[in-house]
N, C-alpha and C positions, 0 to 999 in steps of 0.2 A: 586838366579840368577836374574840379572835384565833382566827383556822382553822387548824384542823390533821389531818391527816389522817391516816389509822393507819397504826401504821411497820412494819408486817409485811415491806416489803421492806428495812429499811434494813439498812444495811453500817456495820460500824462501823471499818473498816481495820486490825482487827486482824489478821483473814486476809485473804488476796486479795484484792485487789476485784474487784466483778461488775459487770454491764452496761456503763453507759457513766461510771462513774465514776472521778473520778481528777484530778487536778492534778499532771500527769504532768513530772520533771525529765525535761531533755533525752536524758541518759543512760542513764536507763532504761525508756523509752517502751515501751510495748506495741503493738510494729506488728504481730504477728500476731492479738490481739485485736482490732485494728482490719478487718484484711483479712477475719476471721471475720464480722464484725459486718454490714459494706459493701460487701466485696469488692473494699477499696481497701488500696494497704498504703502509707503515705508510707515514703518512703527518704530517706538521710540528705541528698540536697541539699535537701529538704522541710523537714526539722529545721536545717539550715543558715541557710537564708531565713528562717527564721523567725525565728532569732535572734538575725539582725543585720537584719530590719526591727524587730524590738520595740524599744520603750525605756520606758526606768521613771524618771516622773519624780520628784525629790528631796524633793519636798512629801508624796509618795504619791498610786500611781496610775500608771496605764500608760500606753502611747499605740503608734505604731507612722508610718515612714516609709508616707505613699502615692503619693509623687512621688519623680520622681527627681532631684529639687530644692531638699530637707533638707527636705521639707513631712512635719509629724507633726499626725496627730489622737490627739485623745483628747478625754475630756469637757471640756463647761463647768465642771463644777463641780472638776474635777483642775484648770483652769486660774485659778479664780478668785482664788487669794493675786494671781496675776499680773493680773487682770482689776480685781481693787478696788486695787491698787498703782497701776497706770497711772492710776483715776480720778482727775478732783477735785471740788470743791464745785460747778463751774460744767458739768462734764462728766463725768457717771455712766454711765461704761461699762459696769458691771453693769446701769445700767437699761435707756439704749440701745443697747447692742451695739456693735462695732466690724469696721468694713471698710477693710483695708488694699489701696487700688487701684493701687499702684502697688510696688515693692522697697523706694525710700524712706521710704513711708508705713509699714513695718510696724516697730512700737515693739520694744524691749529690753525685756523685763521683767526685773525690778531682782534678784532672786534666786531663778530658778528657772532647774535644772539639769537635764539627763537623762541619763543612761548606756544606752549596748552595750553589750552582752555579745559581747566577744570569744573568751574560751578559758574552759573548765574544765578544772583540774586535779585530781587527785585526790591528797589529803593527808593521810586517814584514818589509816594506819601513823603518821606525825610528831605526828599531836593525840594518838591513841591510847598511844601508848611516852609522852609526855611525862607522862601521868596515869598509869600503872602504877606498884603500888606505893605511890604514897603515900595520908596522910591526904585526905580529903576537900578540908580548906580548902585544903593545899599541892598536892593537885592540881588545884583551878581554880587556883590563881596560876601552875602551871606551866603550864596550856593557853593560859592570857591571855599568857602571856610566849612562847611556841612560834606561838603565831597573829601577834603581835605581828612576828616575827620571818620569820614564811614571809610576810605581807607585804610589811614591807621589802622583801625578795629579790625580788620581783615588780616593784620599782622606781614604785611611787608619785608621780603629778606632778599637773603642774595639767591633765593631758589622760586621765593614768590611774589607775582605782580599782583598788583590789584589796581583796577581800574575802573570807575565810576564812568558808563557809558550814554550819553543823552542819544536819545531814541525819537524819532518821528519830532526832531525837534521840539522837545520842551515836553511832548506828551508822556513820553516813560525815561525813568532811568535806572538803570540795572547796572550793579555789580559782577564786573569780569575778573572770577579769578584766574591768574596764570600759574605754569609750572612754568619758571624759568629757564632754562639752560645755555651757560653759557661757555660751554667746550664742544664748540662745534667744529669738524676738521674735514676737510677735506680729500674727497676719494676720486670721484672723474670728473674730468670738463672736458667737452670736445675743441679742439681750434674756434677759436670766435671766424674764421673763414666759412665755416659749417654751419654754428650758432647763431650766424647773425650772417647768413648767403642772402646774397640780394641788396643786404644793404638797405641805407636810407630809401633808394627807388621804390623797393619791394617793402619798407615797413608798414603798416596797416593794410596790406591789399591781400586777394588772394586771387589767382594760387600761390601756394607761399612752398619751399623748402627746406624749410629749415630745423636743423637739429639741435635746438634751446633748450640745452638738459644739461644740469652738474647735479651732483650725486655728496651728499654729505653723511658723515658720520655725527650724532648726535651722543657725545658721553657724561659723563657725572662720577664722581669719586676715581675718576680715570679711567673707569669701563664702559664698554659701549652700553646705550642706553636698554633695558628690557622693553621691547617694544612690543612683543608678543603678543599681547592680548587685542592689543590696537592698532592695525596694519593696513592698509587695502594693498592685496596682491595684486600679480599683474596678469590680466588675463591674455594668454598669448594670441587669441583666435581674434583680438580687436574686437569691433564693432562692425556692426553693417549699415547701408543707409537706411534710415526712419529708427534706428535703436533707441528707446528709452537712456537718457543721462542724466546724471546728476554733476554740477561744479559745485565742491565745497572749497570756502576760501575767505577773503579779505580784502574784499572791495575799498578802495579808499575812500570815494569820495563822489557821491552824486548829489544832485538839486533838483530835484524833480516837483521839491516840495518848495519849492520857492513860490515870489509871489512874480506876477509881470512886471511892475516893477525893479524888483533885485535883480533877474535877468535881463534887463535892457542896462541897469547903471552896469552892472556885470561887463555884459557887449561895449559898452559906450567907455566905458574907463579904467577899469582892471583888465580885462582881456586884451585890449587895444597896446598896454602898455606893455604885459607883459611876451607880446606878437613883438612891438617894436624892441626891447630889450634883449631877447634871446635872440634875435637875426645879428645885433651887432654882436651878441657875445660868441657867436658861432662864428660870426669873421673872424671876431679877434683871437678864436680858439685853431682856426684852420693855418691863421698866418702863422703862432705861435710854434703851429705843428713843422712849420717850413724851418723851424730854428736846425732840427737835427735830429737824429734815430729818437736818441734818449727822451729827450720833448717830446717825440710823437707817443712814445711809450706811455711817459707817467701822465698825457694830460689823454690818453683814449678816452677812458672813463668818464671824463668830464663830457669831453665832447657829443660823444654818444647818449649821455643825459641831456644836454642839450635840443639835438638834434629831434631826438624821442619826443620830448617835452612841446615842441618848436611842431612838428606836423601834428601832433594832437590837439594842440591850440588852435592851427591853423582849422582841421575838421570841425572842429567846437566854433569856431568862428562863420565858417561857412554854415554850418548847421543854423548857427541864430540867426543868419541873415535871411534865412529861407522865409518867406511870409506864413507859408502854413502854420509852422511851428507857434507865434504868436500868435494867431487869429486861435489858434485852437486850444491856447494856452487861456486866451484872453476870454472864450464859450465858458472853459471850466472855471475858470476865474468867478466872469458875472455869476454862473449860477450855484456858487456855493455863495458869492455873497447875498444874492437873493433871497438863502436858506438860511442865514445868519438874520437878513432885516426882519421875514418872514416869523422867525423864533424867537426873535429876541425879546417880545414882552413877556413871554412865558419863561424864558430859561434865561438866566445871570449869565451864563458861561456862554452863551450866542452872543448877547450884548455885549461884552468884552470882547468878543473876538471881531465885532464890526466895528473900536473902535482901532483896531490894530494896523491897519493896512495906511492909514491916513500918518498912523506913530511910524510903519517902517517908512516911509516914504520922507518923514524927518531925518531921521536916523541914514536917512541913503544921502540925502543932501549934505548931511555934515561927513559922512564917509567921503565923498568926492572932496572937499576941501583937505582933508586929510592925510589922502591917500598918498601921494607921492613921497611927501618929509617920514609919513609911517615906514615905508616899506625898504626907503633908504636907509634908514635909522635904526631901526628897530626890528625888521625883517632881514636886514643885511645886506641888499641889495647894494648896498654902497661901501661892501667891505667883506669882501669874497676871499676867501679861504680859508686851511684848516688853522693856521697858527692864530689868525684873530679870532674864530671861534673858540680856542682855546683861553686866550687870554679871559676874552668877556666871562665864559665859563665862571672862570677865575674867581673873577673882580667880583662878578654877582655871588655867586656860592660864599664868598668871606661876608657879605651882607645880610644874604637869605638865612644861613642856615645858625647864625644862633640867635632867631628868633621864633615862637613856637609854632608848631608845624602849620596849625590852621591860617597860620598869616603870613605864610612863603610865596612867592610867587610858584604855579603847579611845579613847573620843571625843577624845583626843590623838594617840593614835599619829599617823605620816607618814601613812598611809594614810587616815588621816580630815580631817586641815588643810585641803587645798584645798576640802573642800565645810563646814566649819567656818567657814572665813575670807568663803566667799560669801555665809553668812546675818550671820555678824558686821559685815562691813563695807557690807554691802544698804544704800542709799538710798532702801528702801521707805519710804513715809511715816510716822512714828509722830505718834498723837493722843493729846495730855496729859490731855484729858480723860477719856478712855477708857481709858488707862494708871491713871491715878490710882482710878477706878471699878472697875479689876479687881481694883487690889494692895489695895487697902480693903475690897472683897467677900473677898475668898481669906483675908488676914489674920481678920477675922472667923471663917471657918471653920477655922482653925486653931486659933483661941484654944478655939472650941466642942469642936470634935473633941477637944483635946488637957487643956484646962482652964484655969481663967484661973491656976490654984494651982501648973502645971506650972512644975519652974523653968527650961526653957528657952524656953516661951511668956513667962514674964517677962523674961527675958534679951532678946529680940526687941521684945516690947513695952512695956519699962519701964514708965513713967509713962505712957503716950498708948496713947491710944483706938485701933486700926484705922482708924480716918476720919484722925485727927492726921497718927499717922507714918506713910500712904499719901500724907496729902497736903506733907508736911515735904520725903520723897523723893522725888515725882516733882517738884515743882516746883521744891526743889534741883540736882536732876542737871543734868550738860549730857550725857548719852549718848545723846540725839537725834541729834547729830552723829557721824556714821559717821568723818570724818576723826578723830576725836578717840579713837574707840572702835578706830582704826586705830592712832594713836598709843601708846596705851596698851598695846594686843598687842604693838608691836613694840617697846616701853620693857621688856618685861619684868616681872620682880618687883621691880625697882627702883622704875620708873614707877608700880604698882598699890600699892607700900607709900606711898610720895609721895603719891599720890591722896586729894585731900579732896571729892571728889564724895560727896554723902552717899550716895548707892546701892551705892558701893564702900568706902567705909566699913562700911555695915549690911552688906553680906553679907559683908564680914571678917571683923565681928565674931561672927560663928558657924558661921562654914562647915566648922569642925574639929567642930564637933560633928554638922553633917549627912556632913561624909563619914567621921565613927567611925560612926556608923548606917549608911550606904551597903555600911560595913566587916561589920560587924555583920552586916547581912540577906544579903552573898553570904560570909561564911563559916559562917554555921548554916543559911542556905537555901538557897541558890541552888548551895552547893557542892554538898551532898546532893543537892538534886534533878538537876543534870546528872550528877553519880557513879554516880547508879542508874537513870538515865534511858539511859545508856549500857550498863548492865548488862541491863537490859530488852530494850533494841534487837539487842545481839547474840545475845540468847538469841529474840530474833523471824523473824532469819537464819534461824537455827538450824532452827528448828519451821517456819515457812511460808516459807523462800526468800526470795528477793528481788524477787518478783512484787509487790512492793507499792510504793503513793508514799506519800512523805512528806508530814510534814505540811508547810505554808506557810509561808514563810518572808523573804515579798516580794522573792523572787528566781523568775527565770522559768521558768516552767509552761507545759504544753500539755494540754490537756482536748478531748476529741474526743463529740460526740454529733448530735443532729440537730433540724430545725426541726420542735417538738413542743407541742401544746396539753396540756390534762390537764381533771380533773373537779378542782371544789370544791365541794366542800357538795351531790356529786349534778348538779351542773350545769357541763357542757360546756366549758369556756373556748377558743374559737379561737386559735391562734398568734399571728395578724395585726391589728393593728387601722389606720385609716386614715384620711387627710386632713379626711375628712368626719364621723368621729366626733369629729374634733379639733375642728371648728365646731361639732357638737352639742353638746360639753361647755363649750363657751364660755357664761357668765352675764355678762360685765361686770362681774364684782367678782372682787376675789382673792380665794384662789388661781388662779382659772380665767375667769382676763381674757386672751385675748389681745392682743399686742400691734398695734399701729395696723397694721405694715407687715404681718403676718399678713390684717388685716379687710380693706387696702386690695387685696390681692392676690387676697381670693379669686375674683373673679371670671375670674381667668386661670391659675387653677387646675384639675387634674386629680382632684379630690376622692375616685378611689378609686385613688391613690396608696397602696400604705400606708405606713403611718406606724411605729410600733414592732410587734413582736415576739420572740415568745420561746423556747427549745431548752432542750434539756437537759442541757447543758455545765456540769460540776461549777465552778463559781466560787465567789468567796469576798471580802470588802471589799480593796481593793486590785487588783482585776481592773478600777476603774474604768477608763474609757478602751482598754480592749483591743479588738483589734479582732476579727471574726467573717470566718473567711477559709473559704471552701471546698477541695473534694478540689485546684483548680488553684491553690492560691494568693491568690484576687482575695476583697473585702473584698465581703461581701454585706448588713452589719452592726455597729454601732460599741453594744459593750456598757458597758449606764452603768446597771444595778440589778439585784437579785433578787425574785424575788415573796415574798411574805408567809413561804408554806413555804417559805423556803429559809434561812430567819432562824436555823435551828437547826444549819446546813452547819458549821457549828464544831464540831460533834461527831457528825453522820452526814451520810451524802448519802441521797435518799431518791429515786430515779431517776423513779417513780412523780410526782411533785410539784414539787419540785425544781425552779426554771428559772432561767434565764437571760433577762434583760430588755434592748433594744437595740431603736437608732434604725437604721432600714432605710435601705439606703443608697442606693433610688431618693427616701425623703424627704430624705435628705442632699442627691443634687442637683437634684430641683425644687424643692427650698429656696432651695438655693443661685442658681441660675438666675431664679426666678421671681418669690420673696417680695426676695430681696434687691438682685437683679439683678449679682452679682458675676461680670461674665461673664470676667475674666481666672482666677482661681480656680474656674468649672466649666470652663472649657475646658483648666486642666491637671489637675483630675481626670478628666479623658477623656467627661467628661459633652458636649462638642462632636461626639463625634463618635457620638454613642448613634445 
């Protein structure tokens, strides 16, 4: 049964927030609610540090400098594309883990990236003036072409991002710049038996055991990076209960500022669908697993994205069906439109914003007509894996880019190539068997979703089955070869019209019709919803100030609260749990098998070590890997889950419930010390000198 707890506290971000909630932009932190709260108030060299020790890696997912020697942590499971990449058949590093003992032992992984955060700017006025004034549809192509353009000017390379960031939907937009880096290699990972103990049963819940830590090298010109000046050490004494925390990080993706509306089509037809979609693809992932070792190997990853994805939905699901939720949603609602009807003969920007609601509610109608042929087509959902991601890449890129920047599609602009060209040109391994099993499950689902009578599902599938032409094209192509797939990018639209690979072939022959629908759903949808989405936002100014954070936008957040247990179900739950509960939960069979170098160590173990715990720092998916730093700075804490109640944090925070889940960072190093014996790696995380 899912638990949930009555949400008589929650906040729904329409007005202020209260307590300790927030996924606070740099810029507009609330240090005086902080100083109210603890009696601490961080100042901007606090806010500084933090934002050039954090970094966000490209796969999704956080991490942060804790050496002063380009060492980043973050999770196992944020580092695993790079952890099943390194494997092979004879050497499974997801199973066994990896310890790199020396500089030269620690591996490249093949395509993963991380960025700093070096400067924000603020460019609100340039997004804003370019949308005045017009049509809906002509004013998204004028924001995409003005973004497009304040990039550029930021001067974009293979070292710098820059990324135009929309804020409090439509109300601010600021300029993110990054330091790029992209030679990051690999130092420790524990067994994923350890990383991921407990398993699906144990994901989102607590108590939890888990040791979800890889440990990476950050370099540049071939040396490891100077990190010195911007680190958060590790404080070996942890945390206690009630400690002041802070999580800095990169929250993906919250709606808090939605309207009731967009959350009920939300519940009613995107969420529903993609609940049903990911249960059959985890069947079809499990039986797939039945083929044989090596299948189980190269599709884990997948799996476990799945599965992950699959009970978060499920929580998100159960969460919106709870009544509270919308009746409370639907209080804040009426009474800011009240405040809207109220102002609006005195203030322009109230009266725009009360005719908005009745616009998104157009714009949700024609999304549900839409939705399914979109997400097939266009989103991918009906053509699942890496080699036809690479094709389309392809085919677009010989289109996009000799045309001038402001009128690419984004995933073209200059500002996006350098980390386009690192997953296109990646030497991660691709498996044909596993390729072929995906494009012939997905094709399937497209034929069903869409019908076998559709004429564009016949266009795609002539004559042949989903089994046929999944297996025609993967065993046709040669886009396994990265050099080849290098070739072709830089041949142009010459080289991709030439191209008899059939994988480039078949996505020629329809990609005009997936990007007329692409066309389609952002100028009847997606124009409307950001046109009134920004009408909304400044008429929110307006009425509550600027006392609020935005919603998420996998760009970096600070959340402050403290090391806090709660009740469920009437019963107590402690913050802490420990070494020794970790043996307890051990049966010898999976999920909750530990591994050998765990059993063989315990006996020189400190068994009431603890092991995870949990706060009340508003987080959200994409905060994986962030780390848990105190009022000084130092890392008490490396956060990698949420508990059950927290499943709903996409549309309130509920301070009451609510937590944050993380591996304690004296388990971090009697782990590191003890079980694995890495004594060069605890002695520069300052664990030598505890």
């Amino acid at each position: 049964m899912f638990r949930r707890a009555v949400l008589g506290l929650m906040c729904l971000a329409t007005t202020p927030a209260m307590a300790d909630e927030g996924m606070w932009v740099l810029t507009n932190f609330p240090f005086e609610a902080v100083e109210k709260a603890y009696g601490f108030k961080p100042d901007q060299a606090f806010l500084d540090r933090a934002r050039l020790a954090s970094v966000r890696f490209s796969e999704g997912g956080s991490g942060s400098f804790v050496t002063g020697t380009g060492l980043v942590m973050t999770n196992h499971h944020v580092a695993s594309d790079c952890i099943e990449q390194l494997s092979t058949p004879k050497k499974n590093l997801v199973e066994l883990g990896f310890l790199a003992k020396t500089p030269a032992e620690e591996r490249k992984c093949p395509q993963t990236e991380v960025d700093q955060l070096q400067s924000i700017t603020d460019v609100t006025q340039r997004i804003q003036d370019a949308r005045k004034g017009k049509s809906d549809k002509d004013g998204r192509k004028a924001v995409e072409a003005e973004t497009a353009r304040i990039e550029a000017e930021c001067k974009p390379s293979e070292t710098r991002k820059c990324q135009v960031v929309d804020l409090w939907h439509g109300g601010a937009y600021h300029l993110y710049q990054y330091h790029r880096y992209a030679d990051v290699r690999l130092v420790f990972a524990p067994e994923m038996a350890i990383a991921f103990f407990g398993g699906d049963p144990d994901n989102f819940e607590f108590p939890r055991y888990d040791l979800d830590v890889s440990f990476l090298r950050v370099y540049e010109n071939g040396q490891p990076v100077d990190s010195q000046k911007h680190f958060f050490p590790f404080e070996p004494k942890g945390s206690r209960d009630g400690d002041l925390t802070f999580v800095t990080g990169h929250p993906g993706r919250t709606s808090r500022l939605w309207t009731v509306a967009e959350i009920e089509a939300f519940k009613d037809a995107q969420l529903v669908s993609r609940l049903m979609y990911l249960s059959e693809l985890r069947g079809a992932l499990l039986e797939y697993r039945h083929r044989g070792a090596e299948q189980g190997r190269h599709s884990l990853g997948s799996l476990f994205g799945v599965e992950n994805s699959l009970k978060a939905f499920r929580g998100e699901f159960a969460s919106l069906a709870e009544p509270a939720l919308l009746i409370s949603k639907r209080k804040d609602e009426a009474a800011f439109r009240k405040a809207l009807l109220d102002g609006q003969a005195k203030n322009p920007v109230l009266a725009e914003a009360a005719l908005a609601f009745d616009a998104l509610k157009g714009a949700l109608d024609r999304q549900k007509g839409l939705y399914a042929r979109y997400v097939m087509l266009e989103r991918l959902r009906g053509f699942q894996g890496s080699l036809f991601g690479y094709a389309r890449t392809l085919v677009r890129a010989s289109a996009e880019l000799g045309k001038a920047n402001d009128d690419r599609l984004p995933e073209f602009t200059e500002s996006s190539l350098a980390s386009l060209k690192t997953g296109l040109f990646s030497a991660a391994p691709v498996y044909k068997e596993f390729e072929q099993f995906q494009l012939e499950w997905s094709l399937g689902k497209l034929r069903e979703s869409l019908g076998p009578d559709d004429p564009l599902v016949k266009k795609i599938l002539g004559q042949q089955s989903p089994e046929q032409l999944a297996s025609r094209l993967v065993k046709g192509t040669k886009l396994m070869d990265p050099k080849l797939r290098k070739k072709l990018f830089e041949g142009g639209a010459a080289a991709i019209e030439a191209s008899t690979d059939p994988l480039i072939e078949f996505v020629r022959s329809f990609d005009g019709d997936a990007r007329a629908l692409r066309k389609q759903w952002e100028d009847e949808v997606e124009a409307v919803l950001e046109k009134n989405h920004e009408r909304l936002a400044k008429a929110r100014f307006v009425v509550y100030g600027t006392s609020t954070y935005p919603d998420a936008t996998f760009t970096l957040r600070l959340s402050y609260g403290r090391v806090k247990g709660y009740v469920d179900e009437g019963v107590a739950v402690t913050p802490y749990t420990t070494f020794g509960g970790t043996f307890d939960r051990h049966t010898g069979a999976d999920p909750f098998r530990l591994p050998k170098s765990w059993l063989d160590a315990k006996p020189t173990l400190d068994l009431k070590t603890p092991m995870n715990f949990v706060t009340n720092n508003d987080i959200i998916g994409g905060n994986s890997g962030s780390p848990i730093i105190n009022r000084d700075g130092k890392v008490v804490g490396l956060v990698f889950d949420g508990n059950i109640q927290s499943l709903g944090g996409d549309y309130y925070f509920d301070e009451s419930v609510n937590r944050t889940v993380a591996v304690d960072v004296r388990a971090l190093l009697h782990s590191v010390d003890k079980v694995y014996g890495a004594s060069g790696l605890f002695a520069e995380l300052g664990g030598a000198a505890k």
